[in-house]
N, C-alpha and C positions, 0 to 999 in steps of 0.2 A: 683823605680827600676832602677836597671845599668845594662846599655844591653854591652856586651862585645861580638866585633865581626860584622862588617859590612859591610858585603855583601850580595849576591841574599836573601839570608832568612832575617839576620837582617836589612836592608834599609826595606824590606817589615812588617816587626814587627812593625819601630819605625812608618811607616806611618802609619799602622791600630791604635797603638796608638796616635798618636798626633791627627789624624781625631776623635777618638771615645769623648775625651775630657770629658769623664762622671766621674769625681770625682774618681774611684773606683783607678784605674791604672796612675801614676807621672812617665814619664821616667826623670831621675834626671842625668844622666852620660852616654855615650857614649864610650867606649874604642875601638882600632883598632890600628893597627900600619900604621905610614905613616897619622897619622890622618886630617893634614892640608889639606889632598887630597879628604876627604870623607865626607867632612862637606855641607850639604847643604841648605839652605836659608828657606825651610820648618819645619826644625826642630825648635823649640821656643828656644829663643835667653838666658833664663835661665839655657838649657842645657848643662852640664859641657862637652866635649870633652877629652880626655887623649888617652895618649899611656901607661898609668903607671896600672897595675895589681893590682899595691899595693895601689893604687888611691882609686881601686872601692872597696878592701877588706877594707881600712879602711873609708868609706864614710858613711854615715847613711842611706844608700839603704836596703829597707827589703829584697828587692828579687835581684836576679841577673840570670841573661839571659846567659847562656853560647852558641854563636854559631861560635865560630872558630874553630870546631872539631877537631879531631885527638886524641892522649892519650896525647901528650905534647904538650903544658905548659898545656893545659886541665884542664889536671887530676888533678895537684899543685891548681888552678884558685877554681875550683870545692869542693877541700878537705878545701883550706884555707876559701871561703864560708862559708861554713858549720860548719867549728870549730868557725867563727866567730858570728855563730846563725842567718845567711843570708840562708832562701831559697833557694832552685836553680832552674831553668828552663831549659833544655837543648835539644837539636836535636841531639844529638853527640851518634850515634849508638854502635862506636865504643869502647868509655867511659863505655856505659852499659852494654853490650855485656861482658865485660872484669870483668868491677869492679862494675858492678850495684850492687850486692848482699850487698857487704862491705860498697858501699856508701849509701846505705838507711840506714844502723843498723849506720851509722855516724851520718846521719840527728835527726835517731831517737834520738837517743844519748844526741843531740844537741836542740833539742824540737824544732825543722824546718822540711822545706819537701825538697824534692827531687822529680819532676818529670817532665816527660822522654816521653810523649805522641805522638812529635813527630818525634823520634827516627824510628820509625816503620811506612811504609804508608803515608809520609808525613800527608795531611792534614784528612784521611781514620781515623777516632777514635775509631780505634781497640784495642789500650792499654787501655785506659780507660773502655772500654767496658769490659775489659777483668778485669780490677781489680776492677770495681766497680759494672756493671751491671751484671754482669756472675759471680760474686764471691760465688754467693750460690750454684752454680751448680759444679758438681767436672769433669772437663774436664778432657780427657785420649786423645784427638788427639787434633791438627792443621795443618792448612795444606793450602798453599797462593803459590801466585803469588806476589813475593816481590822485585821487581826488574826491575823495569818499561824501563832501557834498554837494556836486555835480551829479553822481552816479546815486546819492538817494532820490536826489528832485527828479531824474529821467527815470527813474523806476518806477515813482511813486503818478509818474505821468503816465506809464506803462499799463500800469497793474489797474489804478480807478482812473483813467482816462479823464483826469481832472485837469483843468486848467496850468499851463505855467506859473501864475502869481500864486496859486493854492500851492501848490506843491511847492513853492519858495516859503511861503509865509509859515505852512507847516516845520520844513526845516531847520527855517528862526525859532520856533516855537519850541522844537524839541533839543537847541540847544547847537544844530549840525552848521547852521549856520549864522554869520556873523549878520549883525544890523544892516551894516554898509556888505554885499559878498561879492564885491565886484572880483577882487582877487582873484576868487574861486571860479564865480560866473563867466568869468571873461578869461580863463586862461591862465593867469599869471603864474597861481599856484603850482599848478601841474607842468606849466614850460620852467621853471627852476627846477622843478624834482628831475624831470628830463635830462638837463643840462647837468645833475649830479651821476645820477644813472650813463649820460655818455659819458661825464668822467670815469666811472667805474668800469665800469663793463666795456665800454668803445674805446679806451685809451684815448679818448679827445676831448680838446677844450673848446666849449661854446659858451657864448656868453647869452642867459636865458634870452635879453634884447634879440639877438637875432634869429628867435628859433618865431613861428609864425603863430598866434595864438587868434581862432575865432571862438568865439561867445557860444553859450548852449541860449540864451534869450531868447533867440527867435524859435526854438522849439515847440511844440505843441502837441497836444492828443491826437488833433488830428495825422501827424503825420507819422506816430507809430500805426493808426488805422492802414495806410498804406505801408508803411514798414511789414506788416503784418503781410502785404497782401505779394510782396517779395520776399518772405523766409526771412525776415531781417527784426533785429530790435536798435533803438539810438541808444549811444553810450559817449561820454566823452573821452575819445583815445589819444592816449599821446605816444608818437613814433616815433624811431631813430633809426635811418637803416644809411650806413658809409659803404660810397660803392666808391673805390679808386679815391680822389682826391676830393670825394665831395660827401656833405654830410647831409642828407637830406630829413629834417624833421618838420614838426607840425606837434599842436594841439588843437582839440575842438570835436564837436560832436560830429558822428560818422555812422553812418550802418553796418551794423553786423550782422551774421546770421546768427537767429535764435536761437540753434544749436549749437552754435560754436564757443569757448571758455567765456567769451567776453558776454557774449549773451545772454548766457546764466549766471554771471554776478549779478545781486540783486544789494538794494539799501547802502550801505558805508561802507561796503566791501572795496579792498583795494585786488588787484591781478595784476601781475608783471611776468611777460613772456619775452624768452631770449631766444636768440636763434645763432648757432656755432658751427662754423664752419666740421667741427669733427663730432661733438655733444648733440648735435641738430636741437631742438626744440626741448625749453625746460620751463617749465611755470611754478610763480609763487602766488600763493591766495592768503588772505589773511584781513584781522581787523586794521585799517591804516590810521587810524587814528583813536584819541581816548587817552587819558592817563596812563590805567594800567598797561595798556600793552606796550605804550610808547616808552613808558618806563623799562618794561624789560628790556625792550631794547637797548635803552641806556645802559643799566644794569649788566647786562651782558658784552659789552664795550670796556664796562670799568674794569670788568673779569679780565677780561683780553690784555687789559694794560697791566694789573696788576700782576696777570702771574706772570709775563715777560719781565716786568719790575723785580718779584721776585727771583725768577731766573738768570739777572744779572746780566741782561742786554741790554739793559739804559741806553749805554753808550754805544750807538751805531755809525759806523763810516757815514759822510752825507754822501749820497745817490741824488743821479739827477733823474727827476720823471722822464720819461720817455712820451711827451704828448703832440700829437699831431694839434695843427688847428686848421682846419680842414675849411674850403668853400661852404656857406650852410646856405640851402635851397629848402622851400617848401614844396618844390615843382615833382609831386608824386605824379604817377599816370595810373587814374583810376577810373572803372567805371563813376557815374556821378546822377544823385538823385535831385531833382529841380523840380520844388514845388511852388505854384502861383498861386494867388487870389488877385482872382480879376472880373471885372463886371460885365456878364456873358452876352457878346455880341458875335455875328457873325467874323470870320476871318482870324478870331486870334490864332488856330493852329498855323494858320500860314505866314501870318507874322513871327512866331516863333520859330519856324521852318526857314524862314529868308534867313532870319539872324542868326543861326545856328550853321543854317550852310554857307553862310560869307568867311565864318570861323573855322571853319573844314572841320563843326561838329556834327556827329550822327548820331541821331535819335534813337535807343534802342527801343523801347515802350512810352506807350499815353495813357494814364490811368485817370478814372475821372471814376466818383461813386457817387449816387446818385443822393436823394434829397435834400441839399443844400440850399441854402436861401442863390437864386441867380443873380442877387446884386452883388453878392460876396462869396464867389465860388471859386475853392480850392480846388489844384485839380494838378497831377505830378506829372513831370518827363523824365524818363529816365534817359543817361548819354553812355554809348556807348567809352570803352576807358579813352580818357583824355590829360591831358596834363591841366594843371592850373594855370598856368602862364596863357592857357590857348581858351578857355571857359568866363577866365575874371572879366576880359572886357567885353565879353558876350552877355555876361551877368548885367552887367552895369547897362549896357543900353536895350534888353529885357525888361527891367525895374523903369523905363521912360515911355515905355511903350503906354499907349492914353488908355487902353482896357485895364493896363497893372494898377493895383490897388495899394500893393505895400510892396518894396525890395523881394526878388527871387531869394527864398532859402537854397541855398547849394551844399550839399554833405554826398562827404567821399564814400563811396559805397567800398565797405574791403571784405574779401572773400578768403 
């Protein structure tokens, strides 16, 4: 095998391999740019080393390790694999997210494989579970905590009721998250892992663009204080549930109840819960990200491939996927919690009470807790369940109202 790609994940692959030494798995080649930098005295002295692409496509490696993510040179690395009848192994979220669908009926094509285990959940073996153990069962939800530095910062907001920027800046600090997080912060992250999870699991293709992705930014302390004061804690969820010909997803912070799976992940933990028509309800917990774990993932992928390699099914009939491409809607129908800062005059409830009932919403609770400054006073509504389609432009002319202070937070409340 030719591992291309050497950093946090691949250093950690090539060590579980040269440590395991069982016959089964050869690392044979090495690629990385700058490679004279990354070579180190552990690795066996037969292993080729290269900066050249075209090195590992033409070398006599069965498999090949894709982990320098991104879609380019990737994607080029990954197809030329493959038409060369080279296996692939890869972490690269964003690769399958995009082109998974096209690059399996390539593999097939090609009478190799293609997989992607840990793309999703780091070292958590949710994909496989998903395409191999759960394959008999016809899934219609998903639904995880896939984004382990989202889910430190809202814990870490949780636990010491620290500010958003704190809780951001610490998880820079400790490494969880990047300089720039928008990726993370705002969704992107976790609507690609989605969109590989409904490939797996939901038999459908979405392209990450259309699945609906809001921000955890506007979050705050104060609003787990009333999270609190409804059985609930904030997490950023991301959904998947296909009813008939329509695929309904979403990313973004939401409430949960405290007691429920998602409410006690705490820090960089990932959760992925499934839901089957005949299996009903299965959960995976685990660390989602890190070298080591995410390497076993790998590592257990390369397993997969090689002993079917050894077993002499290289060469497989091409199959075509069976994938729907379903309508995608974000249009859930959920209760919804709405919280303001606004500078306390008489008549705001009934300003909010017009606008809410022009929208045929209904109010189900008004929470307000007391010592606030009243020039900047938070203070929630909760809405009876509603769809999003019928809330957003309630939201919108809410946020104009001359008492609001800053935009309405709106988070799906799910039970």
């Amino acid at each position: 095998m030719a591992l291309v790609g050497f950093g946090t994940v691949g250093r950690a692959v090539a060590r579980i391999l040269c440590e395991r030494n069982d016959g089964l798995l050869r690392l044979t080649q090495i690629c990385n740019r700058k490679v004279d930098r990354k070579k180190e005295a552990w690795v066996p002295s037969d292993v080729v080393w290269t900066e050249d692409f075209q090195a590992v496509l033409d070398s006599d490696a069965d498999i090949v390790v894709e982990l320098i993510g991104g879609l380019h040179p990737a994607g080029d690395l990954v197809r030329g694999a493959l038409n060369a009848g080279k296996s692939v192994v890869t972490a690269n979220k964003q690769l399958i997210a995009r082109h998974g669908p096209d690059l399996l009926q390539l593999a097939s094509a090609n009478g190799c494989q293609l997989e992607f285990g840990a793309s999703v959940a780091g070292g958590v073996p949710v994909l496989p579970a998903l395409r191999t153990g759960l394959c008999g069962d016809r899934l219609h939800g998903i639904a995880g905590i896939l984004n382990g530095t989202c889910n430190y910062i809202l814990s870490r907001i949780e636990t010491a009721r620290i500010p958003f920027s704190e809780a951001l800046e610490e998880a820079q600090a400790r490494g969880y998250a990047e300089a720039d997080a928008s990726e993370d912060l705002d969704g992107g992250d976790a609507r690609a892992k989605l969109a590989i999870l409904a490939l797996a699991g939901l038999r459908v293709r979405v392209s990450p663009a259309d699945i609906r992705a809001r921000t955890i930014r506007g979050v705050d302390a104060v609003d787990f204080d009333y999270a609190a004061e409804l059985g609930c804690t904030i997490r950023q969820i991301s959904r998947a549930d296909l009813k008939d010909a329509t695929l309904f997803a979403d990313v973004g912070p939401s409430l949960v109840p405290a007691a429920s799976p998602f409410g006690r992940v705490q820090r960089n933990l990932n959760l992925v819960l499934t839901s089957g028509q005949y299996g009903g309800d299965m959960a995976f917990l685990g660390a989602g990200a890190g070298g080591e774990p995410t390497a076993v993932a790998v590592v257990s992928d390369l397993m997969f491939v090689a002993e079917s390699l050894s077993a002499a099914v290289r060469a497989r009939p091409h199959r075509t996927l069976q994938l729907a491409s379903p309508k995608v809607s974000c249009d859930f129908e959920t209760p919804w919690y709405l919280r303001l800062v606004v500078k306390d005059q008489p008549g705001i409830i009934a300003g909010l009470a017009a606008i809410l009932s022009a929208h045929q919403l209904n109010i189900d609770a008004v929470l307000q807790k007391p010592g606030f400054d009243k020039n900047s006073l938070p203070f929630v509504v909760t809405l009876e369940p509603c769809r999003d389609a019928q809330l957003h432009p309630a939201q919108q002319e809410i946020s104009t109202l001359p008492f609001a202070l800053r935009p309405c937070l709106c988070l799906p409340i799910l039970r």
